[in-house]
N, C-alpha and C positions, 0 to 999 in steps of 0.2 A: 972329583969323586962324587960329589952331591949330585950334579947335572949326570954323571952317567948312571948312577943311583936312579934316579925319577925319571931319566928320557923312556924304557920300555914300561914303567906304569904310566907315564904321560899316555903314548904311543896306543897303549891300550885303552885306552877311553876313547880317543879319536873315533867320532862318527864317522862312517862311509854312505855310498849312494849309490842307489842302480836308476837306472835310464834307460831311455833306447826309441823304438819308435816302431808304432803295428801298426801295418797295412794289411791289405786282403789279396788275393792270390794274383793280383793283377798289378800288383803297387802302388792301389791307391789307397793315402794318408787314409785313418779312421778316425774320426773327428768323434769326441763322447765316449770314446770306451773303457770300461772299468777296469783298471788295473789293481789285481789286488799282491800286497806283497808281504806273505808268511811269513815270519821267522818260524826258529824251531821250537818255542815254547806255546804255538797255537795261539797266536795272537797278532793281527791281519791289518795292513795300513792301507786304507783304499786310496786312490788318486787317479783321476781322469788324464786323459789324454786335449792335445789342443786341436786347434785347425790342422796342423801339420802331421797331425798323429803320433806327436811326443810326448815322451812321461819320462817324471822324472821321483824318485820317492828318497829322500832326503833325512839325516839325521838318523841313519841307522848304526843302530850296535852292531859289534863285530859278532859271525857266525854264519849259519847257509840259510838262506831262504829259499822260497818257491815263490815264482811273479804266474798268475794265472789272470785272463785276459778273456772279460765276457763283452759281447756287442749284438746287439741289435742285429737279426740275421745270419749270422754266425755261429759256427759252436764254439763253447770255449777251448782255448788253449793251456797248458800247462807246462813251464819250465821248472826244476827241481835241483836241487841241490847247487844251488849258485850261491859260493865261496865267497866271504868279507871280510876283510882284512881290515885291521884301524887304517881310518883315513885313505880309503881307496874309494874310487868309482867303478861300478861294472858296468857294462853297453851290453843291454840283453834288447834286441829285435824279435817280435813278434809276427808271425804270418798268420793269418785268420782264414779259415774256411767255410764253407758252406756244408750247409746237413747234404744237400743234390750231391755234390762234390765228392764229398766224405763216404757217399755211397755207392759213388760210381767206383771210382779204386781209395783204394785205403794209404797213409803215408808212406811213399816210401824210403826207405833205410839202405845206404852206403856203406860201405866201410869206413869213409868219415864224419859216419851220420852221428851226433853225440845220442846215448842210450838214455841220458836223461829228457830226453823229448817223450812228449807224451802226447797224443790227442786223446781225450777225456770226452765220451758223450752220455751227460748227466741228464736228469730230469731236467728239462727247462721251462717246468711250471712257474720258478718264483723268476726264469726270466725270458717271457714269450716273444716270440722272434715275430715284430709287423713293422717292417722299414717301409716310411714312404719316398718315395722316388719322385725325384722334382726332374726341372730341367735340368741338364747335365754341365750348364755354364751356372747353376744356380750357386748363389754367396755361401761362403760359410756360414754365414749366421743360419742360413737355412738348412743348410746338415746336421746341423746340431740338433734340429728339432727331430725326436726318434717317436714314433708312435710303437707301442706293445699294447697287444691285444690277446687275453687267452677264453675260453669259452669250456665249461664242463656240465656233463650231464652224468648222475649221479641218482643209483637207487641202491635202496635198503638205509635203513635209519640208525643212527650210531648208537640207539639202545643207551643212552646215559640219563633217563630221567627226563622231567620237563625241558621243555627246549632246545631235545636234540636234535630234532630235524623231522622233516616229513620222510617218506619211504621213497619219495623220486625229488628230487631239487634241482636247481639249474643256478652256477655261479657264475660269475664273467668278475672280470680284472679289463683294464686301461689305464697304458701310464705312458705319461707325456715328458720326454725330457727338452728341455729349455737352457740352450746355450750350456751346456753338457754340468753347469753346477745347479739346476731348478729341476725338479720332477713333482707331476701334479699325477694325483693317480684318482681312479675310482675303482671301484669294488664291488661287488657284493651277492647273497645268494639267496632265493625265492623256492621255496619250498611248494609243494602241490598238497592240497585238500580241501576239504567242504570251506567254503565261506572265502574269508577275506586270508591268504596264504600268508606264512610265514615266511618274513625276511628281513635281512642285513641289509646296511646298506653304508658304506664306510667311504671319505672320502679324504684326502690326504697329499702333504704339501710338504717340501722337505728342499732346504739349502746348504749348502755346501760353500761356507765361509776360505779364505784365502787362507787363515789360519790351521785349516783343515776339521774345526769343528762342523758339527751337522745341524744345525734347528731343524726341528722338525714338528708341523701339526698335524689333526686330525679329529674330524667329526665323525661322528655312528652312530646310525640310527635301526633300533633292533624292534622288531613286533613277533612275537610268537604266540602261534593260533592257541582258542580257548580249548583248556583241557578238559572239561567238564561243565557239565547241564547245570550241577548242585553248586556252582561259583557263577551262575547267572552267566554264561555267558562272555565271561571277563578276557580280557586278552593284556598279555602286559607286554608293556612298551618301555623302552629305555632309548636315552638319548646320550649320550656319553662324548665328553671334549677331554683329549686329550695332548700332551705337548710333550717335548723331548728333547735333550742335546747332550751332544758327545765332544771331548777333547784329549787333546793329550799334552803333556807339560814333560817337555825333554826329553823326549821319545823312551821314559820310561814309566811315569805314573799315565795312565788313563782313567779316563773318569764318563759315567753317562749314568742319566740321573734324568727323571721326569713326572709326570702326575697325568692320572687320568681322573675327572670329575662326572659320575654316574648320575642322572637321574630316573628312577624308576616310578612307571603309574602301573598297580598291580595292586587290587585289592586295600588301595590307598597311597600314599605317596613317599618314596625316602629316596634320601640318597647319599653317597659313599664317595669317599676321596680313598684314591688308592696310590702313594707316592710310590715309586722306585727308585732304582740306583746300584751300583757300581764301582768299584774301585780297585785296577789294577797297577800290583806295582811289578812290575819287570826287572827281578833281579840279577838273571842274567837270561841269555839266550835262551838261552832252555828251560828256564825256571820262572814261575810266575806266582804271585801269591794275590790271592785274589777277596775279596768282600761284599758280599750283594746283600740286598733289603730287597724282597718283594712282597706283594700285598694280593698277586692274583696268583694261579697254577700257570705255570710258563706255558707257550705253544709248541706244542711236540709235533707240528705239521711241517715244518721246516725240512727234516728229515725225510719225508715221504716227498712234498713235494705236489703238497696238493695244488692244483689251482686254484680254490675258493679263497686259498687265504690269506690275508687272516682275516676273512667275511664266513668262513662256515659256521653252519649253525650248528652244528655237534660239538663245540668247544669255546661260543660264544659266551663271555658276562655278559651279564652279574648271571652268578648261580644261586636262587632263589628256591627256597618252602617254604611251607605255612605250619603253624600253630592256631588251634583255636580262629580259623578263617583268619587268620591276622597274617599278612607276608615277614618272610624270616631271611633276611639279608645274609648271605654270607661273609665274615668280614674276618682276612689272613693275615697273620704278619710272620716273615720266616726270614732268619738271618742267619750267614753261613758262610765263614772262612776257610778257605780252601788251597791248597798248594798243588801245583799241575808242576810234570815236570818232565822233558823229552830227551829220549834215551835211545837212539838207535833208530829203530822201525816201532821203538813203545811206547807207551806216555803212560805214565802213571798220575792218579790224583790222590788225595788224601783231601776229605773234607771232616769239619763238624760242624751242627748245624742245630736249630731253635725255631721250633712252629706252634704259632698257636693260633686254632683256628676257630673262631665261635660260632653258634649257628651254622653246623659243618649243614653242609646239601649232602645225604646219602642216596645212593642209588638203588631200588629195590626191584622188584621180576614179581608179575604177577596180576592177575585180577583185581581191581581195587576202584575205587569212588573216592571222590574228593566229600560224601555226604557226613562224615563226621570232622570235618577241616583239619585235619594235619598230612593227609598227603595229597600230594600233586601229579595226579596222574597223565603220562603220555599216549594219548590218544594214537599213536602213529606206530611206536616201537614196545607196547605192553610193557612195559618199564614207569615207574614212577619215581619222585623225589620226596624222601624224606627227613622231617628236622630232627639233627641227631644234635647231643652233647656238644663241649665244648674240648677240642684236641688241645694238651697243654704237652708238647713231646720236645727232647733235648734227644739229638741221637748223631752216627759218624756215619764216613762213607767213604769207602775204599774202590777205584775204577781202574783199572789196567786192560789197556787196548794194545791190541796188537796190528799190525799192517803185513800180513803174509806175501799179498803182491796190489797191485794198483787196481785191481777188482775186488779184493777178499779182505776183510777188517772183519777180526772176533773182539768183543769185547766181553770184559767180565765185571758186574757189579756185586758188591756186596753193602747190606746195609742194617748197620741195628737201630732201631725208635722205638718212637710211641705209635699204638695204631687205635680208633676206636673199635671195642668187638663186645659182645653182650658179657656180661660176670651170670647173669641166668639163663638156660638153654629154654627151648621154646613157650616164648612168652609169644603175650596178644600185642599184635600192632599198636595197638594206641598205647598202649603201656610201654613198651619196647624201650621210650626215651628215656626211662627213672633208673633202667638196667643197664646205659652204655656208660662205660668207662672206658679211660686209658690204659691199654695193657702194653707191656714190651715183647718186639716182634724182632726175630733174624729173618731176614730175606734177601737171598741171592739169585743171583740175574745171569743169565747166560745168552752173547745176541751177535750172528753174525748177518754180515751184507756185504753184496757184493753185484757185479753186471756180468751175464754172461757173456762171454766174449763172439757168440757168433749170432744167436738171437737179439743181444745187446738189449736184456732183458735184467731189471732193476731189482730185486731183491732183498728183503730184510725178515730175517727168522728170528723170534723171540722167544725165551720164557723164562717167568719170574717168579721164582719158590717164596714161600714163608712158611715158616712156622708154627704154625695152627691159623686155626680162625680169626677173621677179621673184617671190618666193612670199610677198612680204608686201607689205600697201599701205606708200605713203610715209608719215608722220604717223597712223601708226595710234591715234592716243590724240588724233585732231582730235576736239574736242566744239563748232566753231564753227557758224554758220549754212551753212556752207560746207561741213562736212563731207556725203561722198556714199559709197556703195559704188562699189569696182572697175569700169567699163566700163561699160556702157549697162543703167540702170535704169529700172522703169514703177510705181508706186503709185497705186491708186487705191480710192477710198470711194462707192460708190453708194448715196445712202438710197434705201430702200424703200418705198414708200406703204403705210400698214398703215390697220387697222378703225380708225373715228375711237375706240371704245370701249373701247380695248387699252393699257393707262397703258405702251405702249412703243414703242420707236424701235429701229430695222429698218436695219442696212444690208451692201451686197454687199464685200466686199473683196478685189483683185487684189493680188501681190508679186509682181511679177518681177526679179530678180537676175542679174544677168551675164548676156541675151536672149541674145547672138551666140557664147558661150563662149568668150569672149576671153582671152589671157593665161597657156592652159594650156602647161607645162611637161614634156615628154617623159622619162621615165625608164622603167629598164629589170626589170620587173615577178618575183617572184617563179617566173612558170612560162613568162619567156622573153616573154609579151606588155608592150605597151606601158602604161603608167598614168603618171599625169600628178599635177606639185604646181600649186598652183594660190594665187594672191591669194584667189577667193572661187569656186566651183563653182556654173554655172548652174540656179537655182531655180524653179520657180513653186508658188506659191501660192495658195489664193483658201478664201474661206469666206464667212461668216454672221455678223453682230454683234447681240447683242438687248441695250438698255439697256432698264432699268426705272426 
């Protein structure tokens, strides 16, 4: 009675495992290709492939994943809803295409074709397609070696204050993978103006342990051009080493955890240790509870799909203003428990959360000189950076997303905190600092996206309400599906049809930011005119993306 007692809770514990093996439309093994494999609580086990073009992903919970399958050249692939049972193996075979391919005729569907098959053609800025072709007797060892190369040109200036970029830049990416567990990469982006130009320059080194954890490093080196005649001239420069590793323990706790060490030369010398970290536990399938510490504002370029990054200079650290000509470091700390949880076609989350951020950098609009030393004005996007108060906010955050079909995802945020906003109405700039305080802010988010299915054109609409004024978003350290920018945004990705003969992929890209200029805040300007703080300063953008 005992043993029949515990044999289906045994039973139930038992890990299972999916396998199988991608080649490309011809049946040759893919040596290096990324295999990632979802469960249903939105939490992804990656695993490469061998010489033979096998994968195997081991030690899974019972429930349904999705194995999706990117490579050098290729687009990715998608399989969906593949069932696990305790203690089973499933054999999922992947076939990989080509963009030429994929354009010539589209997949097609039998009657015994499964409906869970997908081809998926995303953004492939974070992974540009440049295969080098050796001899065709050459060793594996030599296939392994994958070159990516991407290249973007880019005008209009992200309008965020000092250091967001010049009004035309030019980024490029290069990553090297080495015997399919090394990837050496470089990065980075060079802005256009008077003098000596503004640019990133990031470079980056990352291994893939038997264990399955990640090491990972990284150098960057940032310079953005002088803002002003009345700071002599100055230009600041940051050099920044950063390091990083991921694991997981039982295929249910995961953990990634790292440090980035800043030094900046700007109006004298400092510098900033910015730790982070992570802790997921996997309570079941579908359910995740999760814990982060971060010290920077996360990168919300992931979602778009930029090429520069994470080298753009509209969203590079340190974010940096002045007092009294003296440089004012920005320096976060935000912590935040949160429960995800998948339901169907939905996920819900449920976070609360803790930021305080000193020496906050606010963004301001307007005419202005660095000649009385507290702002830092952008020569490129008329926007300036200003040193506000210090943010001490406790606040929750409710996310539910939906998946209408495999093009269209709405999502809904809601968030209450702390935001800074002035307690007196139009005060003079230089005084402005003695009047910010913490107030408490409702602000909900309404944001869909999706690909249109015959232009196969990329899309994300946004807008983000609060209620009343303020010069900081609500939850500014959101990194959920939910998070959006300030008020009414437009992204978009147009491929380009290029020569069939051109080993590259071509597309147009739109940012717009804050469209209606909403949210700006009236204060009383250096020479008597008006200038404004601001949540985020209305941007547009648009350019050119070339992967190879």
């Amino acid at each position: 009675m005992i043993v029949a007692l515990a044999l289906p809770a045994w039973a139930a514990d038992r890990p299972g495992a999916i396998s199988g093996y991608v080649r490309d439309a011809s049946g040759i093994p893919q040596m290096g290709a990324v295999v990632e494999v979802a469960g249903s609580a939105a939490r992804t086990l990656t695993v490469f492939t061998d010489g033979a073009g096998f994968y195997s992903a081991t030690n899974l919970l019972p429930g349904f994943y999705s194995v999706k399958v990117s490579a050098a050249s290729f687009l990715p692939a998608l399989r969906e809803k593949i069932g696990l049972h305790p203690g089973s193996s499933v054999h999922v075979n992947i076939t990989l295409n080509t963009l030429l391919n994929a354009m010539r005729a589209a997949p097609l569907r039998g009657s015994t074709d499964d409906d869970d098959w997908k081809w998926t053609l995303r953004s492939v800025a974070n992974r540009p397609v440049l295969r080098v072709f050796g001899d065709p007797a050459a060793t594996a060892e030599q296939q392994g070696h994958d070159l990516k190369a991407s290249l973007s040109f880019l005008a209009g200036s992200a309008a965020g204050g000092y250091g967001s970029g010049s009004d035309m830049s030019t980024g490029f990416s290069l990553e090297r993978s080495i015997f399919s567990v090394d990837r050496v990469g470089l990065s980075g982006n060079v802005g256009y103006g008077d003098g000596l130009p503004a640019a990133v320059l990031r470079a980056i080194y990352s291994h893939r342990l038997p264990d399955g954890s990640g090491p990972s490093m990284a150098i960057t080196m940032r310079r953005f051009a002088p803002s002003d005649p009345n700071l002599h001239n100055a230009a600041l420069q940051a050099l920044a080493l950063s390091a990083g590793d991921d694991f997981t323990v039982g295929d249910v706790l995961e953990l990634k955890f790292g440090s980035e060490l800043q030094t900046i030369q700007f109006l004298g010398h400092v510098t900033a240790f910015r730790p982070f970290g992570s802790v997921d536990l996997h309570v079941s399938p579908n359910t995740v509870v999760e814990y982060d510490y971060a010290t920077s504002l996360p990168n919300t370029r992931a979602e778009k799909g930029f090429d520069s990054a994470p080298a753009d200079l509209s969203e590079a650290d340190p974010r940096v203003s002045m007092a009294n000509f003296t440089t004012r470091l920005e320096r976060a700390h935000h912590q935040e428990v949160n429960v995800s949880r998948h339901i169907g076609k939905n996920s819900l989350q449920v976070a609360v959360f803790s930021d305080r951020v000193a020496d906050t950098a606010l963004t301001g609009t307007g005419d202005v000189t660095a000649a009385g030393g507290f702002v830092l004005p952008d020569i490129y996007s008329g926007t300036f950076t200003y040193a506000g108060d210090t943010l001490d906010s406790r606040g929750m955050r409710v996310v539910l997303e939906r998946k209408f079909a495999s093009d269209l995802t709405a999502t809904l945020d809601y968030a209450y905190g702390g935001v800074l906003d002035l307690a007196k109405p139009d005060v003079d700039l230089q005084e402005a600092r003695q009047w910010i305080t913490t107030q408490r802010r409702h602000a909900l988010a309404a944001k869909l996206s999706g690909t249109l299915p015959g232009s196969r054109t990329h899309w994300i609409a946004s807008y983000r309400w609060i209620n009343g004024s303020a010069l900081t978003p609500v939850d500014m350290f959101n990194a959920s599906p939910g998070q959006s920018d300030p008020f009414l945004n437009v992204f978009m990705r147009q491929p380009i049809p290029t020569l069939g003969f051109l080993p590259a992929h071509m597309e147009a890209l739109v940012d717009l930011r804050n469209l209606l200029a909403q949210g700006y805040v009236p204060v009383m300007g250096q020479d008597g005119q008006t200038v404004y703080l601001v949540q985020a300063a209305r941007s547009v953008r648009g350019g050119v993306t070339i992967t190879f």
